[in-house]
SELODO-922625 format. One record per residue: residue in three letters; chain; x, y, z of N, C-alpha, C in turn. Coordinates in steps of 0.1 Angstrom, whole numbers. Example, Ala and Ser with C-alpha at 12.3 -4.5 7.8 and 13.67 -1.06 7.14 Angstrom:
# SELODO-922625
- ALA/A/132/-57/78/123/-45/78/132/-33/78
- SER/A/128/-22/71/137/-11/71/129/0/79
END
This chain:
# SELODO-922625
- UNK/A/1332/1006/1103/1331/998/1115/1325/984/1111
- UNK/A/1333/975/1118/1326/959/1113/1313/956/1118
- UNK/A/1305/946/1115/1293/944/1119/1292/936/1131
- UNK/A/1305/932/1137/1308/923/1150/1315/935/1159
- UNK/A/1316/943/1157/1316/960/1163/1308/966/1167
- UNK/A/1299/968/1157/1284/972/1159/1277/964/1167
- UNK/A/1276/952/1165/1269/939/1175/1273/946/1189
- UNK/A/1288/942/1190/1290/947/1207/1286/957/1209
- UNK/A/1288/965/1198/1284/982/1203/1266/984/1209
- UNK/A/1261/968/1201/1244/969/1202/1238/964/1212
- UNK/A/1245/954/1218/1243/943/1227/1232/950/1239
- UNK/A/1244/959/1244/1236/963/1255/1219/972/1252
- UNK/A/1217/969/1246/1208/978/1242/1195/968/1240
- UNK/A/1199/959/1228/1193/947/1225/1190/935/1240
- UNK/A/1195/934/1246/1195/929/1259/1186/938/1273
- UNK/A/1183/947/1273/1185/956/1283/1167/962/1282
- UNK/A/1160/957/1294/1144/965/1291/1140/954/1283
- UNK/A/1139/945/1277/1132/932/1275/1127/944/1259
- UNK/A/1132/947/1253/1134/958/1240/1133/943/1229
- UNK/A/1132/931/1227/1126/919/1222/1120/909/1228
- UNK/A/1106/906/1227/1099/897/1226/1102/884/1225
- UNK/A/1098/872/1231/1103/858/1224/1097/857/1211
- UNK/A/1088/859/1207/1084/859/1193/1094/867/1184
- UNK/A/1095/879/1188/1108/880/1177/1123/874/1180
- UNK/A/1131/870/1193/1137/862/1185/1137/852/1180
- UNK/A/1126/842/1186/1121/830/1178/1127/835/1163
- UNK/A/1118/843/1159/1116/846/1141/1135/849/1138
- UNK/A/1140/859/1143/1152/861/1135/1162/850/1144
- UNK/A/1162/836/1151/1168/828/1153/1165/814/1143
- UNK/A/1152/814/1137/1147/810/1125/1153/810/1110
- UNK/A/1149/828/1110/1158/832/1101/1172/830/1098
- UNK/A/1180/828/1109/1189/825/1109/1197/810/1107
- UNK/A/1186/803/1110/1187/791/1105/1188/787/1090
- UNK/A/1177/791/1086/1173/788/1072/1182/797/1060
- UNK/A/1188/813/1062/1191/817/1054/1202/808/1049
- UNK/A/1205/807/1032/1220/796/1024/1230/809/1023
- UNK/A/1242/801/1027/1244/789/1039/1237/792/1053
- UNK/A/1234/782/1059/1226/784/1077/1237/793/1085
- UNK/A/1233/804/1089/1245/812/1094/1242/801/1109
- UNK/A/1230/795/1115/1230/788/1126/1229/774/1121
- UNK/A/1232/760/1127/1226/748/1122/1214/748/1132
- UNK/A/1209/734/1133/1198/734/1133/1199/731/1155
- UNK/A/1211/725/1157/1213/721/1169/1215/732/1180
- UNK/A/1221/746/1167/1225/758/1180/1212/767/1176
- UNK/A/1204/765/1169/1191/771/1167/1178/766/1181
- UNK/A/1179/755/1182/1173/746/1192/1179/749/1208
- UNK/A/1194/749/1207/1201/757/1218/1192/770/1219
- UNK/A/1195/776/1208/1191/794/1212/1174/795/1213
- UNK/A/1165/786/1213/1152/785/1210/1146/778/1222
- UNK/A/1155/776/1233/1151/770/1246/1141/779/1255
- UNK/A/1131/772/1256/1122/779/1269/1124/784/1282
- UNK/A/1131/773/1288/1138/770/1296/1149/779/1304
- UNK/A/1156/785/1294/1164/797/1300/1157/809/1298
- UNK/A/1163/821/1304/1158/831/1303/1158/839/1286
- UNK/A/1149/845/1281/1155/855/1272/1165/867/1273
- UNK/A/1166/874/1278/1178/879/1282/1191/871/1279
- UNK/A/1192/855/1285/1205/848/1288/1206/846/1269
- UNK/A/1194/841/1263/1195/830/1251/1199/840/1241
- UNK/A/1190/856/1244/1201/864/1231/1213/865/1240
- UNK/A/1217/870/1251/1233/873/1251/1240/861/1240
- UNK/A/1239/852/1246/1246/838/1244/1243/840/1225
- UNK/A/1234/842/1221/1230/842/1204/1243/853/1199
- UNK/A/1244/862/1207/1251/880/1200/1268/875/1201
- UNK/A/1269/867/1213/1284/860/1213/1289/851/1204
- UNK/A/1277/841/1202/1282/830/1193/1280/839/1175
- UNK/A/1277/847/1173/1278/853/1160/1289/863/1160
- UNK/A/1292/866/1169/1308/876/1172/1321/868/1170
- UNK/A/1317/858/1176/1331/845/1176/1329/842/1160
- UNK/A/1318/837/1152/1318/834/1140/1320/843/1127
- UNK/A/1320/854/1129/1322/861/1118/1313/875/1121
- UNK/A/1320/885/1104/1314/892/1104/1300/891/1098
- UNK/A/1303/880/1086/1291/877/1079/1278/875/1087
- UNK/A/1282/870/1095/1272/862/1107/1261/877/1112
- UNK/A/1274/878/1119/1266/899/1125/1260/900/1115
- UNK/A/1262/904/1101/1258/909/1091/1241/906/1092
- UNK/A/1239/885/1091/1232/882/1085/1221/886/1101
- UNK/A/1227/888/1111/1219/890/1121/1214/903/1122
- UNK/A/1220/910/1121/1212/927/1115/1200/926/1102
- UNK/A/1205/918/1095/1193/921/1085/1177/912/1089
- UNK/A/1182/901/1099/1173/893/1106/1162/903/1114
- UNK/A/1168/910/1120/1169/919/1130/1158/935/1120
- UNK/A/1165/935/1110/1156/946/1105/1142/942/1097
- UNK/A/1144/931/1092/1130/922/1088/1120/916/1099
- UNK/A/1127/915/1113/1118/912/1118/1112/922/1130
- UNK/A/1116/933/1136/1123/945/1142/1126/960/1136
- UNK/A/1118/961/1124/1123/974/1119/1126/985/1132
- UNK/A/1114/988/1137/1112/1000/1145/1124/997/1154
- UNK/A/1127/988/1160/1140/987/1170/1150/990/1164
- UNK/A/1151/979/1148/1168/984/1142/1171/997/1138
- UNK/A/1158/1004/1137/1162/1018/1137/1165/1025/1148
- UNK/A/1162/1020/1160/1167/1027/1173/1175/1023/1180
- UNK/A/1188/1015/1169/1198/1009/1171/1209/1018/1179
- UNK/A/1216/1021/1190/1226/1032/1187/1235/1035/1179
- UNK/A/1240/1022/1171/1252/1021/1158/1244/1026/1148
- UNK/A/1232/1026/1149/1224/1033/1140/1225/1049/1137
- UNK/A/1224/1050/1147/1221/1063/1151/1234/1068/1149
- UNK/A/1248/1065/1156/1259/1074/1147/1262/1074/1134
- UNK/A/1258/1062/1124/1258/1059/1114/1252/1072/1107
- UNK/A/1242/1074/1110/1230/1086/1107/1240/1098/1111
- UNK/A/1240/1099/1122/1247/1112/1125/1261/1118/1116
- UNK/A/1264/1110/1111/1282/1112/1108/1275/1112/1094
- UNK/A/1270/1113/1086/1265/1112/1070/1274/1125/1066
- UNK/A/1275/1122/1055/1280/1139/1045/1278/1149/1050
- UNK/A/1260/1154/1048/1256/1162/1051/1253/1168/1062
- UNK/A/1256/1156/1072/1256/1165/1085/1242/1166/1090
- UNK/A/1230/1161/1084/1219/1169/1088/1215/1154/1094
- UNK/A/1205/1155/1105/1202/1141/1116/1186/1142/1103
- UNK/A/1186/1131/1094/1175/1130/1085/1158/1129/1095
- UNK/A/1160/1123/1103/1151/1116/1113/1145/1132/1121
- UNK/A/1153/1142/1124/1145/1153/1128/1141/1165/1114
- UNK/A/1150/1161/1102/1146/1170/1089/1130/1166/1086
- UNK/A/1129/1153/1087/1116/1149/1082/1105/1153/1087
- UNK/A/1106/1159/1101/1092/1162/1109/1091/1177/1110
- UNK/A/1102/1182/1107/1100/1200/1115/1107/1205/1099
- UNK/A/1098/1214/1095/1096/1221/1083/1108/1233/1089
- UNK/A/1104/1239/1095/1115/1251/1097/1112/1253/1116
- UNK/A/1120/1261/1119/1128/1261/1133/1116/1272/1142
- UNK/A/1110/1276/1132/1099/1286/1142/1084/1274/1147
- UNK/A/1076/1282/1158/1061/1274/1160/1055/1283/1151
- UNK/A/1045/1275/1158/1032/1279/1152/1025/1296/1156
- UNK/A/1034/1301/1168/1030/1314/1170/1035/1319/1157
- UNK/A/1046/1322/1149/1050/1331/1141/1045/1325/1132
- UNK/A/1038/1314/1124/1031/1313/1115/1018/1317/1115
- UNK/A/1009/1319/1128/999/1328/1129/1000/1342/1129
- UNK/A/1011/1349/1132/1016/1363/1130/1016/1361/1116
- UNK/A/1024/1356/1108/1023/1362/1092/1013/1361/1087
- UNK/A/1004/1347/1089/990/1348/1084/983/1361/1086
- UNK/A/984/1364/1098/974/1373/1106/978/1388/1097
- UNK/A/991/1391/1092/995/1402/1084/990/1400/1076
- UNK/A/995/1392/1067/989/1386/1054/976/1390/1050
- UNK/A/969/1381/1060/952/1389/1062/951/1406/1062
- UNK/A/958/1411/1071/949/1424/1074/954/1430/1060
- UNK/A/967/1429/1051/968/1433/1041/957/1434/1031
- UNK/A/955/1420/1031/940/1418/1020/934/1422/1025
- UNK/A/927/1423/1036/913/1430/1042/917/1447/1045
- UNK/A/927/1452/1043/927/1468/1038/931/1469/1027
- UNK/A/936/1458/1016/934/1464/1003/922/1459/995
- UNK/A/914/1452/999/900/1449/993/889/1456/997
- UNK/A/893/1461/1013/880/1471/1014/886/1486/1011
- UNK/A/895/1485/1006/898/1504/1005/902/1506/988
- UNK/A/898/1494/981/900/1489/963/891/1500/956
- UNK/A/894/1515/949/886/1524/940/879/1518/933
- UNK/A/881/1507/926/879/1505/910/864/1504/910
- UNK/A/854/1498/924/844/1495/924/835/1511/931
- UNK/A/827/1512/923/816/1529/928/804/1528/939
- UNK/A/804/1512/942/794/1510/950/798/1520/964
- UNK/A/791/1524/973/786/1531/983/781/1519/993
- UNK/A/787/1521/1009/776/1518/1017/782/1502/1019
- UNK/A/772/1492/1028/770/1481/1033/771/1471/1018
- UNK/A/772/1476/1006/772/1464/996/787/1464/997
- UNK/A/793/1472/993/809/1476/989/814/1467/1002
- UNK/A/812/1468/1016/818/1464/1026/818/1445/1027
- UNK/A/805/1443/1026/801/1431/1019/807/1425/1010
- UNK/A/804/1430/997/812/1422/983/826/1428/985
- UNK/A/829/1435/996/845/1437/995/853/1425/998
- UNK/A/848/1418/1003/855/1400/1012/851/1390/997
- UNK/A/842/1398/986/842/1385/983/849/1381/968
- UNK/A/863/1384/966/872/1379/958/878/1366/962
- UNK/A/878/1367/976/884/1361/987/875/1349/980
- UNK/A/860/1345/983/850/1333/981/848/1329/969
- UNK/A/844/1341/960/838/1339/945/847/1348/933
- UNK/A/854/1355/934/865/1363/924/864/1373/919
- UNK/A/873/1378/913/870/1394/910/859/1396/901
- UNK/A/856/1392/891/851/1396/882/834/1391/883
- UNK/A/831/1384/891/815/1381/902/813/1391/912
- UNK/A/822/1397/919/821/1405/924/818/1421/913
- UNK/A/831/1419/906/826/1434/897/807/1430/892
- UNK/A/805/1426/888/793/1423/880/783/1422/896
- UNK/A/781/1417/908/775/1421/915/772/1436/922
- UNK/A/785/1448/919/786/1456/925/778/1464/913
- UNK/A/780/1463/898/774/1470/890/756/1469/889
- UNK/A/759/1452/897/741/1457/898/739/1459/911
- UNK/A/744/1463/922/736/1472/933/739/1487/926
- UNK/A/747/1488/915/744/1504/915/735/1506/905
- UNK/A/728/1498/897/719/1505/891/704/1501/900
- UNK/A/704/1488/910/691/1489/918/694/1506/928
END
């Protein structure tokens, strides 16, 4: 898809809910000026830079006059547009099918935030197993001969301090 495709495809979007600031298109009507060759001269920069008219009116009238000029133009107006507008050019809609239609099929923008498809209830369920596992194989563990409130005690504590502090604490409550 051309970039004078995508423009029209963007317009409404870019226009619609005041979704740019005069400060930003000031900046990418600037940009536009200045990048070699000037995708704007200096006369239709001053045109598009008028106070005077509405913003709404001065980008429509900007997104036309770079449609009639080329694709290069679109081009150079997207990348204006992403230097000066990231967060918007990404919530481009041309964007967004671009993303969607990829190889892989997968929308990258919801891969990045959600690890896997379950909440947080079933990750407290496995924890919660997880646990009771250790806490019935550490308090019901032979290897240690202590008896009583110490064994129950230093049974949790491989978990804090490790086996072999715990063996050596349990050997001396059994000879106190």
């Amino acid at each position: 898809q051309s970039y004078c495709h995508r423009l029209q495809h963007d317009m409404y979007f870019l226009t619609s809910n005041s979704r740019l600031n005069e400060q930003v298109v000031d900046k990418i009507i600037l940009q536009l000026n200045r990048v070699y060759p000037q995708i704007l001269t200096n006369a239709e920069a001053e045109k598009f830079r008028n106070p005077k008219a509405s913003l709404h009116t001065r980008l429509s009238d900007l997104i036309k006059h770079l449609q009639k000029k080329g694709d290069r133009h679109c081009q150079e107006f997207y990348r204006a547009l992403q230097i000066n507008a990231e967060h918007l050019y990404n919530d481009l809609p041309s964007r967004k099918i671009l993303k969607t239609t990829d190889s892989t099929g997968i929308d990258t923008d919801k891969e990045k935030y959600m690890l896997n498809d379950r909440g947080p209830v079933f990750f407290l369920a496995c924890f919660s197993i997880a646990a009771g596992f250790a806490l019935f194989w550490y308090c019901c563990n032979s290897d240690a001969k202590a008896i009583g409130r110490p064994r129950r005690i230093l049974g949790f504590s491989p978990i804090i301090i490790g086996r072999h502090v715990r063996n050596i604490c349990m050997l001396y409550l059994e000879d106190i």
